[in-house]
C-alpha positions as CSV (number, residue, x, y, z in Angstrom):
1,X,21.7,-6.4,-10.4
2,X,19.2,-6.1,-7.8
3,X,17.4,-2.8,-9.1
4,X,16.5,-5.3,-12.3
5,X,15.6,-8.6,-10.3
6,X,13.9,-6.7,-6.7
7,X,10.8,-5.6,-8.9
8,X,10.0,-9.1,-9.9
9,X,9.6,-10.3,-6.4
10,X,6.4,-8.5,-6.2
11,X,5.3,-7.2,-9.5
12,X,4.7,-10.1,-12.2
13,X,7.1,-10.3,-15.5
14,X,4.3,-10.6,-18.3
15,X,5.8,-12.5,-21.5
16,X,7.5,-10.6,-24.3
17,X,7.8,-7.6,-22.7
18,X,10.5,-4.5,-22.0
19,X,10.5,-6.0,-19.2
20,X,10.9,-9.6,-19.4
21,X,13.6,-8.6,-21.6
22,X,15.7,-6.6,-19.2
23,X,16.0,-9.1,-16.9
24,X,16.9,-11.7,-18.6
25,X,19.5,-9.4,-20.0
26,X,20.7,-8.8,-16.8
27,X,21.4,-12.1,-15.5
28,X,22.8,-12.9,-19.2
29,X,25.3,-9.9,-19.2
30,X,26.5,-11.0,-15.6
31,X,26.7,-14.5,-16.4
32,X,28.7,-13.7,-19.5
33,X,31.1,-11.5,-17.7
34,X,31.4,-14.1,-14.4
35,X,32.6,-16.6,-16.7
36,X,35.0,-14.1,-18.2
37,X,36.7,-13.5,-14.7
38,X,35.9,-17.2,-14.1
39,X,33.8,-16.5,-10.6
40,X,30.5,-17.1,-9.4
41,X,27.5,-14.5,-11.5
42,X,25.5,-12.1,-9.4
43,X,27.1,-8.9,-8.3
44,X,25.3,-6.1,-6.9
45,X,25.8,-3.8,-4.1
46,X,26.6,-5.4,-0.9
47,X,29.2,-5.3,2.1
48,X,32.6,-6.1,0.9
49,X,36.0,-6.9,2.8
50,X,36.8,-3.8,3.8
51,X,36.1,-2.9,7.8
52,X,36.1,0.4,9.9
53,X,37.4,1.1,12.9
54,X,34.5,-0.4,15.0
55,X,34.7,-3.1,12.8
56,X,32.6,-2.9,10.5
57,X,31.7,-3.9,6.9
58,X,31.9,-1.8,4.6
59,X,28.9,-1.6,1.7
60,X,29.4,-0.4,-2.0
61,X,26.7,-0.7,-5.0
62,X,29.1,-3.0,-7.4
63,X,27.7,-4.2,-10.6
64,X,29.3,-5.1,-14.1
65,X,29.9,-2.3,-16.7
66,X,28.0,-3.3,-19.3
67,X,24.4,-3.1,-17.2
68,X,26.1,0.0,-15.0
69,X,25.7,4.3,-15.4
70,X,28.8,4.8,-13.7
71,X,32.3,2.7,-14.2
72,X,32.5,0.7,-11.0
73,X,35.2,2.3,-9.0
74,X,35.7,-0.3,-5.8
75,X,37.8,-3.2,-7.6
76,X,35.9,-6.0,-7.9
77,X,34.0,-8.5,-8.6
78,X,32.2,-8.6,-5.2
79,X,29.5,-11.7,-5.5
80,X,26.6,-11.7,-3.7
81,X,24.6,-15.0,-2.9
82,X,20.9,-13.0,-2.7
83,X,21.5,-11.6,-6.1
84,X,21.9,-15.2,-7.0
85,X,18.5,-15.9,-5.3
86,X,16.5,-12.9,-6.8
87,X,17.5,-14.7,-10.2
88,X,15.6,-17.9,-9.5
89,X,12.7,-16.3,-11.5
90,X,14.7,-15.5,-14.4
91,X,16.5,-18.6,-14.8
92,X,16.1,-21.1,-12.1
93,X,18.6,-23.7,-13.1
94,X,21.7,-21.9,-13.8
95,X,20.3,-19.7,-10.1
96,X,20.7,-23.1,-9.0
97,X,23.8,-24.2,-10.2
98,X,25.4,-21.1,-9.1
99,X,24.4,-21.3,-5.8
100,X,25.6,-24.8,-5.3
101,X,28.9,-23.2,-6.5
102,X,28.9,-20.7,-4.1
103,X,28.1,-23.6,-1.5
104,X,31.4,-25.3,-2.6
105,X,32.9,-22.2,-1.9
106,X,32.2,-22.3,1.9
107,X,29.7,-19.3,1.3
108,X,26.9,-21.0,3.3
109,X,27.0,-20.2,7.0
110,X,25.3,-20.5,10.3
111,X,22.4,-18.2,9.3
112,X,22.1,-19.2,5.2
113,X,24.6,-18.0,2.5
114,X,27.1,-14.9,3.8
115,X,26.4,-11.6,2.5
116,X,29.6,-11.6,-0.3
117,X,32.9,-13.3,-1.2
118,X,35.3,-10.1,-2.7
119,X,37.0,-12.0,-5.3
120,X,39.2,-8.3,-5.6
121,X,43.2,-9.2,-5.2
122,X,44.2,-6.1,-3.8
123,X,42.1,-7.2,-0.3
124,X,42.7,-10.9,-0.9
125,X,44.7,-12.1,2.1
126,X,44.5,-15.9,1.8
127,X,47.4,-17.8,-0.1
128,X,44.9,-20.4,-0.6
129,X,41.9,-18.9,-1.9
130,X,41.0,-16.1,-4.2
131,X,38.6,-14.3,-2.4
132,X,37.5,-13.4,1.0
133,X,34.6,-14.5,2.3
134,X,32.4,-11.4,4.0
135,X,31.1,-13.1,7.0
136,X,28.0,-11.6,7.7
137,X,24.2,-11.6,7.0
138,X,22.1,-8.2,6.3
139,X,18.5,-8.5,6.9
140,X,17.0,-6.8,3.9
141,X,19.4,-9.2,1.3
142,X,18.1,-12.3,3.6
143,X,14.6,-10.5,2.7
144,X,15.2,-11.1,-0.3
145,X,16.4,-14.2,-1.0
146,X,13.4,-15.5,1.6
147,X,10.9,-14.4,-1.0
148,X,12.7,-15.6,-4.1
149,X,12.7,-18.9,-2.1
150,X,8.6,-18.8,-1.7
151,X,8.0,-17.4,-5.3
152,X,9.9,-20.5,-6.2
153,X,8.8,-22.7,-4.3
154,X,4.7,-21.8,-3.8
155,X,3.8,-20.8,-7.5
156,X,5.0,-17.3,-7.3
157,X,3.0,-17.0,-3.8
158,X,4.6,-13.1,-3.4
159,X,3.4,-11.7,-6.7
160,X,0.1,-13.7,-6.4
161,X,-0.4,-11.4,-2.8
162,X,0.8,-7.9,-4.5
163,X,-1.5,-8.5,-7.4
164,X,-4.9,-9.4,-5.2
165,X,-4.8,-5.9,-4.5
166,X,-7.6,-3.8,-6.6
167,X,-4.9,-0.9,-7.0
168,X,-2.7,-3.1,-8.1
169,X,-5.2,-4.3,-10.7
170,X,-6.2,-1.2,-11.9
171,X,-2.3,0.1,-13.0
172,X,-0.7,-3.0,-13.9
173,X,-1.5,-2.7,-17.4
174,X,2.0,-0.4,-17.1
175,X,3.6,-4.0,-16.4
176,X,2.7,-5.1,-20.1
177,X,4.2,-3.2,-21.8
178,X,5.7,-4.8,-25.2
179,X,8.7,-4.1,-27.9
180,X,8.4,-1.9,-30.7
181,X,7.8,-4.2,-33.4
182,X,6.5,-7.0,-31.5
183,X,3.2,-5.9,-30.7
184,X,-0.2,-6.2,-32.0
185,X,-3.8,-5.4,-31.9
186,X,-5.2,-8.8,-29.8
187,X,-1.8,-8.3,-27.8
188,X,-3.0,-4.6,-27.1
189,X,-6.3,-5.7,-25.7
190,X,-6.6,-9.0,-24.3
191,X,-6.0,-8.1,-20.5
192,X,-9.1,-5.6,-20.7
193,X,-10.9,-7.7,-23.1
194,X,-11.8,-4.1,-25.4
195,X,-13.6,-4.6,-28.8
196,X,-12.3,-4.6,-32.0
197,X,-14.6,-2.5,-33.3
198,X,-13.6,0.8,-34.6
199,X,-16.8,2.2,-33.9
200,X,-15.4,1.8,-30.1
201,X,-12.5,4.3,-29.1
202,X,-9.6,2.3,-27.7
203,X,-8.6,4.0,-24.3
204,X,-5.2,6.4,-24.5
205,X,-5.9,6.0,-28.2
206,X,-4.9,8.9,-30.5
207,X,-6.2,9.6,-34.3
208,X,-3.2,10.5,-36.7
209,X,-4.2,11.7,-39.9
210,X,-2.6,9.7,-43.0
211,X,-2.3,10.7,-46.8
212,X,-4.9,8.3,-47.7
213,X,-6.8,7.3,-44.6
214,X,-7.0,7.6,-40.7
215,X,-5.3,5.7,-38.4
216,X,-5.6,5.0,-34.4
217,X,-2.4,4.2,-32.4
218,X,-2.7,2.4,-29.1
219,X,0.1,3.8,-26.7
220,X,1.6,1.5,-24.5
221,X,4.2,2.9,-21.6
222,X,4.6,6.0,-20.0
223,X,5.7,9.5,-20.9
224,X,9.5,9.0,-20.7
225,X,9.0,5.8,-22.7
226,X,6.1,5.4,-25.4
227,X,5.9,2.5,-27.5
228,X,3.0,2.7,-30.3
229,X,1.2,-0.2,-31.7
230,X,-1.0,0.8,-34.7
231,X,-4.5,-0.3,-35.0
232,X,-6.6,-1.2,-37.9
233,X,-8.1,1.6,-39.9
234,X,-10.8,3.4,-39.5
235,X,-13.0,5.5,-42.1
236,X,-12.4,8.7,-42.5
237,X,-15.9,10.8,-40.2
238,X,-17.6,12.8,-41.4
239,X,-17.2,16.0,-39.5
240,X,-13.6,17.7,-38.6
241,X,-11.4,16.0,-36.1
242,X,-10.6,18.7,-33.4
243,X,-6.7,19.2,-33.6
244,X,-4.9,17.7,-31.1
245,X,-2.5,20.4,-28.8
């Protein structure tokens, strides 16, 4: 869950994006399959009941199979309260009422909210209780959940900070990118405030040549991902288009 939610702790969620969809398709999948195992939502890799020799915790990336590459192979569900956290920005009352959930559950410790509780019966060793609680904190989860709590809390104070940065500014446009289908021209150029002119190229604009007329596409996204947005038409110039290799 984490690789969906860890970006938006520094890098903004614009609205009706690829983005702003996959996360909130990522706390919905694991909130939908929670309720199906009728446990707590967020699970994503963290320690889990199992020590070594030394003592140890053992860690494991656990996630739900509808959002995962690979079929989770460590028995399961493992929740963990930071991945809870992280989703404050998606959804901040049901993050809420989850984590109040996990507080009835004796998951909030000395030091804030222990790393898991392994809800997997095959380690369970409590006749009262259907999970074991993993009693310990790692720093870069606490991290985490420390700068959910100030996005939260201070107006999104992290993202505010990542974005004052000039380099930042000048790639985040990457960040916007929209549907197919659900984009248009004034959605296209709004953040760089570009003319609707046709006499003014659009930038990473190509000319496709149409039975009847030309026709500029904007692309949005990157190489692996392209999503095109088409643009009004233009007239037809006078001289020969060079062909595009």
């Amino acid at each position: 869950m984490f690789e969906y939610l860890m970006p938006a702790i520094w890098m903004r969620i614009y609205p009706n994006t690829l983005l702003e969809r996959a996360v909130a398709a990522a706390v919905l999948v694991q909130r939908v399959y929670a309720e199906d195992k009728g446990v707590p939502w967020g699970i994503s890799e963290c320690a889990y009941s199992v020590k070594d020799d030394g003592g140890n915790y053992q860690y494991h990336a656990f996630g739900v199979p509808q959002l995962a590459i690979h079929k989770p192979d460590e028995g399961g569900p493992v929740v963990s309260p930071y991945s809870t956290f992280m989703a404050l920005a998606v959804d901040s009352t049901a993050a809420l009422r989850n984590l109040r959930k996990l507080q009835g559950k004796h998951a909030l410790g000395t030091y804030g909210f222990y790393e898991a509780l392994d809800f997997d019966p095959g380690r369970c060793r409590s006749r009262f209780h259907r999970f074991e609680l993993v009693r310990c904190w790692m720093a870069h989860h606490q991290g985490m959940s420390f700068l959910s709590i100030a996005n939260f809390l201070h107006g999104e104070l992290v993202q505010r900070w990542f974005h004052s940065h000039p380099r930042v500014q000048a790639t985040e446009l990457l960040l916007q990118e929209k549907t197919i289908g659900s984009c248009s021209h004034s959605q296209a150029t709004v953040e760089r405030g570009l003319s609707d002119s046709s006499s003014k190229a659009m930038p990473y604009s190509v000319v496709v040549s149409g039975e009847h007329s030309m026709r500029r596409w904007q692309i949005l996204g990157l190489a692996v991902l392209l999503a095109f947005s088409e643009m009004p038409p233009i007239s037809t110039p006078k001289r020969p288009i060079p062909r595009m290799r």
